[in-house]
FITIDREN-836768 format. One record per residue (C-alpha): residue number from 1; residue in one letter; x, y, z. Coordinates in nm, 4 decimals, always signed. Each point is the difference from the previous one (the first is absolute). Layout:
<marzas>
[NUM; "A"; [X; Y; Z]]
...
</marzas>
This chain:
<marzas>
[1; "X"; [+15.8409; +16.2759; +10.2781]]
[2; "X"; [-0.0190; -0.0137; -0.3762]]
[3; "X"; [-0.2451; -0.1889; -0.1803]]
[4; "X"; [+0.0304; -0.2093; -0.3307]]
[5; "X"; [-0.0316; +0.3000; -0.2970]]
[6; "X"; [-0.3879; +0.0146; -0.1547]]
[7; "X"; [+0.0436; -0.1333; -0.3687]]
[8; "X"; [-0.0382; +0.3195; -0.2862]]
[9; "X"; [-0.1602; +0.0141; -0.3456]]
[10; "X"; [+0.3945; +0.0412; -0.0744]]
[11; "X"; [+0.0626; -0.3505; +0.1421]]
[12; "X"; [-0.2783; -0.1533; -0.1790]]
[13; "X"; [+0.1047; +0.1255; -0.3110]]
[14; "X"; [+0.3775; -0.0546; +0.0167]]
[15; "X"; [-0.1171; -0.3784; +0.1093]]
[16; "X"; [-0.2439; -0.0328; -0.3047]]
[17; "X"; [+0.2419; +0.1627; -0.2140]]
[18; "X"; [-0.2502; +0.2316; -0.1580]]
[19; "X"; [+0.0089; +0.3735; +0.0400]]
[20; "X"; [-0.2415; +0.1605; +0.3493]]
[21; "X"; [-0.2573; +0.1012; -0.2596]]
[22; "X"; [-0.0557; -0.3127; -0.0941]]
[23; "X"; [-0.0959; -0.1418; +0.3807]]
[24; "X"; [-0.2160; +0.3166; +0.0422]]
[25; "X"; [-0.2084; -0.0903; -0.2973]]
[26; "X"; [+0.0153; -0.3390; +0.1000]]
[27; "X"; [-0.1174; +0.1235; +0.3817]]
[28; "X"; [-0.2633; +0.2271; -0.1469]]
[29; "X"; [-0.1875; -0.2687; -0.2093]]
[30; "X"; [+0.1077; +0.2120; -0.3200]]
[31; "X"; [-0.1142; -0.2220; -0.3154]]
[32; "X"; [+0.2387; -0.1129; -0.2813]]
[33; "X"; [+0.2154; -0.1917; +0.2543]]
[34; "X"; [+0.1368; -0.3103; -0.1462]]
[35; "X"; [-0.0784; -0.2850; +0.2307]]
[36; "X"; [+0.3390; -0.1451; +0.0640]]
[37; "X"; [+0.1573; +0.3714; +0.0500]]
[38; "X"; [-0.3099; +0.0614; +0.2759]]
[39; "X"; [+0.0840; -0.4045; +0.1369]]
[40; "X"; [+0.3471; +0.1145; +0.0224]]
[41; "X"; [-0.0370; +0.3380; +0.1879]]
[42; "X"; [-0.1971; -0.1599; +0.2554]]
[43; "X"; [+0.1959; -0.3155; +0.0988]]
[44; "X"; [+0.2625; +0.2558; +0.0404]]
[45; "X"; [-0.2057; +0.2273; +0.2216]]
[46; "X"; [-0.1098; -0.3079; +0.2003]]
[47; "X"; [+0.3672; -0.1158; +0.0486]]
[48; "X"; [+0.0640; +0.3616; +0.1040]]
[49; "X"; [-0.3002; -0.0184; +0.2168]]
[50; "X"; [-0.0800; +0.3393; -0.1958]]
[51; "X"; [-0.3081; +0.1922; +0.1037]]
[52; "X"; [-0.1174; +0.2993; -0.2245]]
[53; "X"; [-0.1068; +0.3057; +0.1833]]
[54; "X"; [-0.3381; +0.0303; -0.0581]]
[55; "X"; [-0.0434; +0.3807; +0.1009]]
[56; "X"; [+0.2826; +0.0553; -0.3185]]
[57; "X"; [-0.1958; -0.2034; -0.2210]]
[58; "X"; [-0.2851; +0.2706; +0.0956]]
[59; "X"; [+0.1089; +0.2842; -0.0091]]
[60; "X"; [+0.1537; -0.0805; -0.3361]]
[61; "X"; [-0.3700; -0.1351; -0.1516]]
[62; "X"; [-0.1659; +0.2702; +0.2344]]
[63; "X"; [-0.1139; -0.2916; +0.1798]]
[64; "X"; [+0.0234; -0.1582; +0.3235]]
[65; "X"; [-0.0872; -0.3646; -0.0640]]
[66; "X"; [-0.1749; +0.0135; +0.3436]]
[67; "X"; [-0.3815; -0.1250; -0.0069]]
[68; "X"; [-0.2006; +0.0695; +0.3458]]
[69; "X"; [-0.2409; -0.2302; +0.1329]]
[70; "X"; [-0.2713; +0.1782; +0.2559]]
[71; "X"; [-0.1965; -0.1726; +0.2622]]
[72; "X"; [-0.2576; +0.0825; +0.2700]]
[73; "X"; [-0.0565; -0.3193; +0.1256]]
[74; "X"; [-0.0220; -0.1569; +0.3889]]
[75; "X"; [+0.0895; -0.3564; -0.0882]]
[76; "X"; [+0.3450; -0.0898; -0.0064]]
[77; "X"; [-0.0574; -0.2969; -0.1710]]
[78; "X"; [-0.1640; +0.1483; -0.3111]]
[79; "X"; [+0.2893; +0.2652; -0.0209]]
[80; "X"; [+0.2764; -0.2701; -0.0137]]
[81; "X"; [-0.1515; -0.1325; -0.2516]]
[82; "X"; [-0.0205; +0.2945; -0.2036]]
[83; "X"; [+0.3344; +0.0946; +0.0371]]
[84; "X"; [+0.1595; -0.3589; -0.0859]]
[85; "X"; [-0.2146; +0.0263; -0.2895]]
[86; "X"; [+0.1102; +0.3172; -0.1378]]
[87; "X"; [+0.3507; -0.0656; +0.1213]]
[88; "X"; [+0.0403; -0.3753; -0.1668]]
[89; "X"; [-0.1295; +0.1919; -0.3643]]
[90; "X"; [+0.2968; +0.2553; +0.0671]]
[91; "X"; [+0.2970; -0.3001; +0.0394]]
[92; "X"; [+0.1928; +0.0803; -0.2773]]
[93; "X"; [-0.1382; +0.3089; -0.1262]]
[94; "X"; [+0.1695; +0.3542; +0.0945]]
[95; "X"; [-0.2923; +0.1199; +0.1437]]
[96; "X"; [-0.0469; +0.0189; +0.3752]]
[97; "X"; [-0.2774; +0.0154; +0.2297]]
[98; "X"; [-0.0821; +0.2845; +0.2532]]
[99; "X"; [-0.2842; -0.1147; +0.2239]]
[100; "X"; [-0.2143; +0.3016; +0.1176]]
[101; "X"; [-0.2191; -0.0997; +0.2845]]
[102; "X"; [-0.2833; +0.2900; +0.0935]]
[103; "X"; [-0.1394; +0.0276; +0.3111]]
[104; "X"; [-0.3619; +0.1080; -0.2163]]
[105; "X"; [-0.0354; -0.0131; -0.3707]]
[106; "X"; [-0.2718; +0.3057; +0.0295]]
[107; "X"; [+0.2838; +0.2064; +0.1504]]
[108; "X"; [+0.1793; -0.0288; -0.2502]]
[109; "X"; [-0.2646; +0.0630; -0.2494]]
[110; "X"; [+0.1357; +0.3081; -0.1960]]
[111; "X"; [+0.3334; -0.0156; +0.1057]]
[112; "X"; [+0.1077; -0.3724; -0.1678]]
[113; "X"; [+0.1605; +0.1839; -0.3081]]
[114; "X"; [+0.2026; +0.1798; +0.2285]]
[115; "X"; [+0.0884; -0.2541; +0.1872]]
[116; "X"; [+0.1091; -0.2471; -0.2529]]
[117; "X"; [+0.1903; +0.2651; -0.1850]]
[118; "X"; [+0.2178; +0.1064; +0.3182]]
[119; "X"; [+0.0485; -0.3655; +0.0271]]
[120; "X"; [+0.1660; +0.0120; -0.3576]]
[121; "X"; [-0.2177; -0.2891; -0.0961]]
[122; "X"; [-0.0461; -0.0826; -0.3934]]
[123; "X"; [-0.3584; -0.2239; +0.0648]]
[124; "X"; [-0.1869; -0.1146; +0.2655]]
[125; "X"; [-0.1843; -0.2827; +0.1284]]
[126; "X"; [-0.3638; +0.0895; +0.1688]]
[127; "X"; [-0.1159; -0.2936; +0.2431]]
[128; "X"; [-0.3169; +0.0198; +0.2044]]
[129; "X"; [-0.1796; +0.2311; +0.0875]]
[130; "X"; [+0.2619; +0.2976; -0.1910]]
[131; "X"; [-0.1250; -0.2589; -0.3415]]
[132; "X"; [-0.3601; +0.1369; +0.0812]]
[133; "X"; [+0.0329; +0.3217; +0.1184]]
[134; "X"; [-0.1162; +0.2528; -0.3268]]
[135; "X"; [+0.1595; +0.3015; +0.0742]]
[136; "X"; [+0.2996; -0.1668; +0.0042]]
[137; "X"; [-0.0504; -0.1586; -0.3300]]
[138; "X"; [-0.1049; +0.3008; -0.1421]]
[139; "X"; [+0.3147; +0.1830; +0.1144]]
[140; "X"; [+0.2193; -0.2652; -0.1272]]
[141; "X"; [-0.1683; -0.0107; -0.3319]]
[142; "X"; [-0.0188; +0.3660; -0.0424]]
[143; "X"; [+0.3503; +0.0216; +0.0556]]
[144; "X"; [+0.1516; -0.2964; -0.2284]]
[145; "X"; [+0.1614; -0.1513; +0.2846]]
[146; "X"; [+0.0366; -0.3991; -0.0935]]
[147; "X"; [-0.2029; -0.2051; +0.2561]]
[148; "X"; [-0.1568; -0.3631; +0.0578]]
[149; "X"; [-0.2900; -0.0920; +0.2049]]
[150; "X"; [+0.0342; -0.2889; +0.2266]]
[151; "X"; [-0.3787; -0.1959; +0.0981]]
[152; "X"; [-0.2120; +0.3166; -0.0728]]
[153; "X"; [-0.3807; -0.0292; +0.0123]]
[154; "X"; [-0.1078; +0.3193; -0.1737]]
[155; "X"; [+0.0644; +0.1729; -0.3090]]
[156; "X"; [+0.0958; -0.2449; -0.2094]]
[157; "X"; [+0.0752; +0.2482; -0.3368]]
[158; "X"; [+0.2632; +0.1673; +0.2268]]
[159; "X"; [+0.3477; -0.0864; -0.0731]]
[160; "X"; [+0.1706; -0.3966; +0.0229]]
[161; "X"; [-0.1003; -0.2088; +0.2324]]
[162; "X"; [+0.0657; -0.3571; +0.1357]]
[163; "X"; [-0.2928; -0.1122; +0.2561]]
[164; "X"; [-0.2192; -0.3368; +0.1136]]
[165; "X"; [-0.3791; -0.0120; +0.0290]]
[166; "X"; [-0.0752; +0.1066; +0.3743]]
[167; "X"; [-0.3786; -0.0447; -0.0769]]
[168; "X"; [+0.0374; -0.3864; -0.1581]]
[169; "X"; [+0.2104; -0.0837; +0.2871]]
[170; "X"; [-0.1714; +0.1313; +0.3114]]
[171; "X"; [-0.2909; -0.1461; -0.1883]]
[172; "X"; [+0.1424; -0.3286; -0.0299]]
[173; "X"; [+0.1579; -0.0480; +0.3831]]
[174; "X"; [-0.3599; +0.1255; +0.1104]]
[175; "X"; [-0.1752; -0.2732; -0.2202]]
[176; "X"; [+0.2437; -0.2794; +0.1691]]
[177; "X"; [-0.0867; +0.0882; +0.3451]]
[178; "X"; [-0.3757; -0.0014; -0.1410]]
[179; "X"; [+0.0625; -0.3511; -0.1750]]
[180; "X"; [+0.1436; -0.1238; +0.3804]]
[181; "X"; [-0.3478; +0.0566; +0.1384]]
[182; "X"; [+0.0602; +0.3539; +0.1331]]
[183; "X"; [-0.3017; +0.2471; +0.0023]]
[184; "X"; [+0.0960; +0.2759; +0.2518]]
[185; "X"; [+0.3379; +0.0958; -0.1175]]
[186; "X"; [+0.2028; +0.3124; +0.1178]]
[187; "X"; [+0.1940; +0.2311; -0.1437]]
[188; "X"; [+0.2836; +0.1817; +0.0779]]
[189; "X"; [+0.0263; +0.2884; -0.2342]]
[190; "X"; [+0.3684; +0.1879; -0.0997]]
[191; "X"; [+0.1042; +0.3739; -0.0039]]
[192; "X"; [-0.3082; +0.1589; -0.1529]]
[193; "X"; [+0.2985; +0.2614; -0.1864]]
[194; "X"; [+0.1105; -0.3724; -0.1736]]
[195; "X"; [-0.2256; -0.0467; -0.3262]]
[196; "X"; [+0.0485; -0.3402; +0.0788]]
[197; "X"; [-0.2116; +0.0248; +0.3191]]
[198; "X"; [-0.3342; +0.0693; -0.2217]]
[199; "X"; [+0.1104; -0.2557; -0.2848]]
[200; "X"; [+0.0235; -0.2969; +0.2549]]
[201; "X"; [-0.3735; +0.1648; +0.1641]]
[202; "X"; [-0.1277; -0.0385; -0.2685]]
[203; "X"; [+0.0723; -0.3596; -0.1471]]
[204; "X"; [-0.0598; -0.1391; +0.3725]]
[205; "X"; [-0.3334; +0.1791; -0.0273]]
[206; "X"; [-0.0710; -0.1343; -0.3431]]
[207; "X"; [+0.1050; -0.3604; +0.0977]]
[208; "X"; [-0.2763; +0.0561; +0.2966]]
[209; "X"; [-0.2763; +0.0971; -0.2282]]
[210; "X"; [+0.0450; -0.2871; -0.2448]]
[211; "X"; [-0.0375; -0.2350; +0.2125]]
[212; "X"; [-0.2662; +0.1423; +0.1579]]
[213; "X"; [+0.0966; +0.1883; +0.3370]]
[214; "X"; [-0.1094; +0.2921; +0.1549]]
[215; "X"; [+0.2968; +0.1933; +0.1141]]
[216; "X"; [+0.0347; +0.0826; +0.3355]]
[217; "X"; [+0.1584; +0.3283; +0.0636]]
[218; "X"; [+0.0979; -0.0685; +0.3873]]
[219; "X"; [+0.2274; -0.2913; -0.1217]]
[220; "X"; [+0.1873; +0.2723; -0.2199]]
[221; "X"; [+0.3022; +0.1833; +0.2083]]
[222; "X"; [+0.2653; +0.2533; -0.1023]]
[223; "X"; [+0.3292; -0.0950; +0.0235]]
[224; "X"; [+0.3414; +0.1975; -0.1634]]
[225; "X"; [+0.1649; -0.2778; -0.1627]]
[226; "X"; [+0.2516; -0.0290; +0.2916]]
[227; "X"; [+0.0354; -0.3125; +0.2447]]
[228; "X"; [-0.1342; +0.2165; +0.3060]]
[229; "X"; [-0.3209; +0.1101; -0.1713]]
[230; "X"; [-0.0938; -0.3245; -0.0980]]
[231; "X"; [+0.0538; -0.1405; +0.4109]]
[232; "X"; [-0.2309; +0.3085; +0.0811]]
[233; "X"; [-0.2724; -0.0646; -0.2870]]
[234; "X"; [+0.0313; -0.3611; +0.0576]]
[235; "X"; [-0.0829; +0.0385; +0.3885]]
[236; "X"; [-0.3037; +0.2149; -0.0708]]
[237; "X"; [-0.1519; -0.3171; -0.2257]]
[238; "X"; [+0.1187; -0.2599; +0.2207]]
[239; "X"; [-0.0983; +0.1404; +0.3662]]
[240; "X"; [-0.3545; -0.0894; -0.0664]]
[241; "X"; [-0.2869; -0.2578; +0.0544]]
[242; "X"; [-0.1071; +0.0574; -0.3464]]
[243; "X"; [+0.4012; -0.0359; -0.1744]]
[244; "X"; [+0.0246; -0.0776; -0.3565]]
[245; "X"; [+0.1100; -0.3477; -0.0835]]
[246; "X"; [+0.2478; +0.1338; -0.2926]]
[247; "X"; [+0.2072; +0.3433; -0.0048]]
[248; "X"; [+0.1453; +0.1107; -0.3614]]
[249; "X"; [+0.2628; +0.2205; +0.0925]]
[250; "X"; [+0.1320; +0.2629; -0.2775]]
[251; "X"; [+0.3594; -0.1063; +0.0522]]
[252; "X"; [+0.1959; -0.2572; +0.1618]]
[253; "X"; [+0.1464; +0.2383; +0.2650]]
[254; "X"; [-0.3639; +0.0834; +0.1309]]
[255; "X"; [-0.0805; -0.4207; -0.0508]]
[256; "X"; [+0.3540; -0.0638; +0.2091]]
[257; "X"; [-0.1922; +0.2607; +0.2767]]
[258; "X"; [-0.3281; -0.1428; +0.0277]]
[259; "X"; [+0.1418; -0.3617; +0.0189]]
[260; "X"; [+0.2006; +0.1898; +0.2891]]
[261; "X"; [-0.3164; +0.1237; +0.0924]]
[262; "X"; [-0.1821; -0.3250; -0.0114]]
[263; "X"; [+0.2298; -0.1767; +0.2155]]
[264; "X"; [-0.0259; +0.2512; +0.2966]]
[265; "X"; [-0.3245; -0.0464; +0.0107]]
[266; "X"; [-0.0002; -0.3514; -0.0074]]
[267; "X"; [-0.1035; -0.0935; -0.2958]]
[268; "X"; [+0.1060; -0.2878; -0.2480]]
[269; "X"; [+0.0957; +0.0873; -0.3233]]
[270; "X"; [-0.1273; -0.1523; -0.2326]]
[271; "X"; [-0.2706; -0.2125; +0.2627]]
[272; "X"; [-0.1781; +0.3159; +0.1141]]
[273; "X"; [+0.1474; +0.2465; -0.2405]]
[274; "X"; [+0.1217; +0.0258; -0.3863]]
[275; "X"; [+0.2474; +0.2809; -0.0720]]
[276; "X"; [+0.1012; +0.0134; -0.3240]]
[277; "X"; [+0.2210; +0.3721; -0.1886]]
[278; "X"; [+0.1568; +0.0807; -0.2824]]
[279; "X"; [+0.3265; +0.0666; -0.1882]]
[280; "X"; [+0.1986; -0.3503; +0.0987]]
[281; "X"; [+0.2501; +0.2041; +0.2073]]
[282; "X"; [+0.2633; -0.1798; +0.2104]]
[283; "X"; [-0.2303; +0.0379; +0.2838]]
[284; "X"; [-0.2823; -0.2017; -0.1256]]
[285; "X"; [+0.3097; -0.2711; +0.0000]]
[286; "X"; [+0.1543; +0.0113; +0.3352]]
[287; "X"; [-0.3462; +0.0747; +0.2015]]
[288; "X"; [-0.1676; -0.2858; +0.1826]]
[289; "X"; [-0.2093; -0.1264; -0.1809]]
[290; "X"; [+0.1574; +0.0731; -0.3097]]
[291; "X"; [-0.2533; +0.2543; -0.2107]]
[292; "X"; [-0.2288; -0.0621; -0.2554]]
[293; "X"; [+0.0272; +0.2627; -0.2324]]
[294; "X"; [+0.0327; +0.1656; -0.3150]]
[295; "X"; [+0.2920; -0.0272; -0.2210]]
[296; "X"; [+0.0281; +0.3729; -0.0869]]
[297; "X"; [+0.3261; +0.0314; -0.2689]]
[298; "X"; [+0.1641; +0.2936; +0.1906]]
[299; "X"; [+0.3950; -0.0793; -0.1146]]
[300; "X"; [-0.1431; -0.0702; -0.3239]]
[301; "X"; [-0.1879; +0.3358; -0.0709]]
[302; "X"; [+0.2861; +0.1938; +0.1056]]
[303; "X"; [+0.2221; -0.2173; -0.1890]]
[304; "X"; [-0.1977; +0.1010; -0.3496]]
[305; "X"; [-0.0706; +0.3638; +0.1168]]
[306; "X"; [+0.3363; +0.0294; +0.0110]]
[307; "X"; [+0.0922; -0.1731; -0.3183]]
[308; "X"; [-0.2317; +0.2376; -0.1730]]
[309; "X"; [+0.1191; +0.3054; +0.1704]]
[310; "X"; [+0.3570; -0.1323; -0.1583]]
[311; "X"; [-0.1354; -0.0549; -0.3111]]
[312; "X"; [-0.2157; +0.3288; -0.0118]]
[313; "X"; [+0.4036; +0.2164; +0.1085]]
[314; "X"; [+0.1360; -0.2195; -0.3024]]
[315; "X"; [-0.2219; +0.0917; -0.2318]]
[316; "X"; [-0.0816; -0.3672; -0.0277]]
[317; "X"; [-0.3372; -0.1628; -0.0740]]
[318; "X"; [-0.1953; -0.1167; +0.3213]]
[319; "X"; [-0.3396; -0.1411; +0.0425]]
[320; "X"; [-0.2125; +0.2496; +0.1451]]
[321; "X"; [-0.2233; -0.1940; +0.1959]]
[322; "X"; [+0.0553; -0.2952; +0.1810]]
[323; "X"; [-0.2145; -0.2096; +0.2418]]
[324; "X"; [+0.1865; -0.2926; +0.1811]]
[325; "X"; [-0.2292; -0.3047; +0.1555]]
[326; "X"; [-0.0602; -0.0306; +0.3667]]
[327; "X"; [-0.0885; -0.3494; +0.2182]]
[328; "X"; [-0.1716; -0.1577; +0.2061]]
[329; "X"; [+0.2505; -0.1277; +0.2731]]
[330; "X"; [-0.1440; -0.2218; +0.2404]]
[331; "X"; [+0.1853; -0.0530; +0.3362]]
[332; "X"; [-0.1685; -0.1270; +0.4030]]
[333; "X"; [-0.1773; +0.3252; +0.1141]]
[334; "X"; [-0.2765; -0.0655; -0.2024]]
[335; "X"; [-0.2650; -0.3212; +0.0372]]
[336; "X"; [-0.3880; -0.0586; -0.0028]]
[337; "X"; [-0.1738; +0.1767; +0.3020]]
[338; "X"; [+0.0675; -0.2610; +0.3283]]
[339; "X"; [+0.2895; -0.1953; -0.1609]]
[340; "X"; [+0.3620; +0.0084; +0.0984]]
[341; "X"; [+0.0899; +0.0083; -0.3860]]
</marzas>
């Protein structure tokens, strides 16, 4: 069975009536392109339904218009939202994205360059905990291979970056619980590989000591930033006389697990038990109660570390640093110790 013939620079051009160099230049962002001559090449290309082969454009520029995006990350959540942010920059453009999930970041330490390179990739995006990790910026750097940091915490002089302040925001979300009338508050901590994990440590334990706290280190449990760890860390707070009457969890994944947690044991949330996370993923949304949280900006950062890898490949001017705003979101799993909310 035959199919309906794939349109041809040939087409385009016979349809445009302009000669095939002209749509190449006009597909290859060349400059000195009169404006009605680039309108009219690509109404005729989208009338043809006309897609340029991107691997030609390439290997004519010595390019491959592919930009990678690497994760090491247990949340679903947060990676969807890094990859609809990267991909929603890319609509349009005739770059595409390769998404390069790693089982561990430190594996890969010392073999990235290789990797990206056999990949063909012309930039990359570096999201947690690859954005932290220095031998991996070093080897990048070194090398000259184009890359953006997504949310990093540490070396701030090294390369672009695109990030929100971890410490402010734990720091706030821990002061909220403290403003409800909460004074033993636990804490579910992330992957301690994720710089993130220390960041949020520290502005919970900063929030504690301005208002006056001690901090109690047996209310402080490791979890891995997955929905399993946080049931497991949330049990080990919970399954005791002397519980905590809030739990900050790192992320909403470990918040969604303790409220799990919570209600096998019996307990009302909020009545006996604030949980509150962090990020605003879809499962602070759909959990019952819904999850107070912290707005983290995921799509957003990836959204502007990709527009500045883009602008970095086209030699185009790009702001190197650039810090978006988190909130405060408020939702039912939070409340003053004893109330229903």
């Amino acid at each position: 069975m035959s199919g309906k013939k794939r349109a041809t620079i040939v087409d385009v051009a016979e349809a445009a009536g302009v000669s095939m160099k002209t749509v190449s230049r006009v597909f290859n962002n060349e400059p000195h392109v009169r404006k009605a001559l680039k309108d009219k090449v690509l109404r005729a290309a989208k009338a043809l339904n006309y897609q340029p082969n991107v691997v030609a454009q390439g290997l004519v520029g010595r390019r491959s218009y592919l930009i990678g995006l690497v994760y090491e990350n247990p949340s679903p959540n947060y990676v969807v939202e890094l990859q609809h942010g990267a991909l929603d920059r890319l609509h349009g453009e005739r770059y595409r994205l390769v998404v390069l999930p790693v089982e561990s970041v430190a594996n890969v330490a010392g073999k990235m360059l290789g990797l990206l390179r056999s990949a063909a990739l012309d930039g990359v995006v570096l999201t947690p905990p690859a954005s932290d990790h220095r031998q991996i910026l070093d080897e990048l750097s070194e090398s000259g291979f184009p890359f953006v940091r997504v949310a990093p915490t540490r070396y701030p002089d090294i390369g672009p970056s695109t990030m929100t302040d971890d410490v402010a925001a734990a720091c706030d979300m821990t002061r909220y619980l403290i403003e409800l009338g909460h004074r033993d508050i636990g804490l579910i901590k992330g992957d301690p590989t994720h710089s993130a994990t220390e960041a949020r440590l520290f502005g919970f334990s900063k929030a504690l000591a301005e208002a006056g706290i001690a901090p109690r280190l047996d209310l402080i449990e490791q979890g891995m930033f997955t929905y399993e760890s946080g049931i497991e860390a949330a049990r080990r707070l919970l399954d005791r006389s002397d519980r905590p009457t809030a739990i900050f969890a790192q992320n909403d994944d470990m918040a969604g697990g303790a409220i799990m947690a919570a209600h096998e044991l019996d307990l009302d949330v909020p009545r006996d038990v604030s949980i509150v996370g962090f990020d605003d993923s879809q499962i602070a949304k759909v959990t019952w109660p819904r999850i107070t949280t912290v707005h983290q900006p995921v799509y957003e950062m990836a959204r502007s570390a990709t527009d500045m890898l883009v602008a970095m490949l086209e030699n185009k001017p790009y702001e190197n640093k650039l810090e978006h705003p988190y909130e405060l979101v408020v939702r039912q799993s939070a409340a003053a110790p004893g109330s229903s909310g």
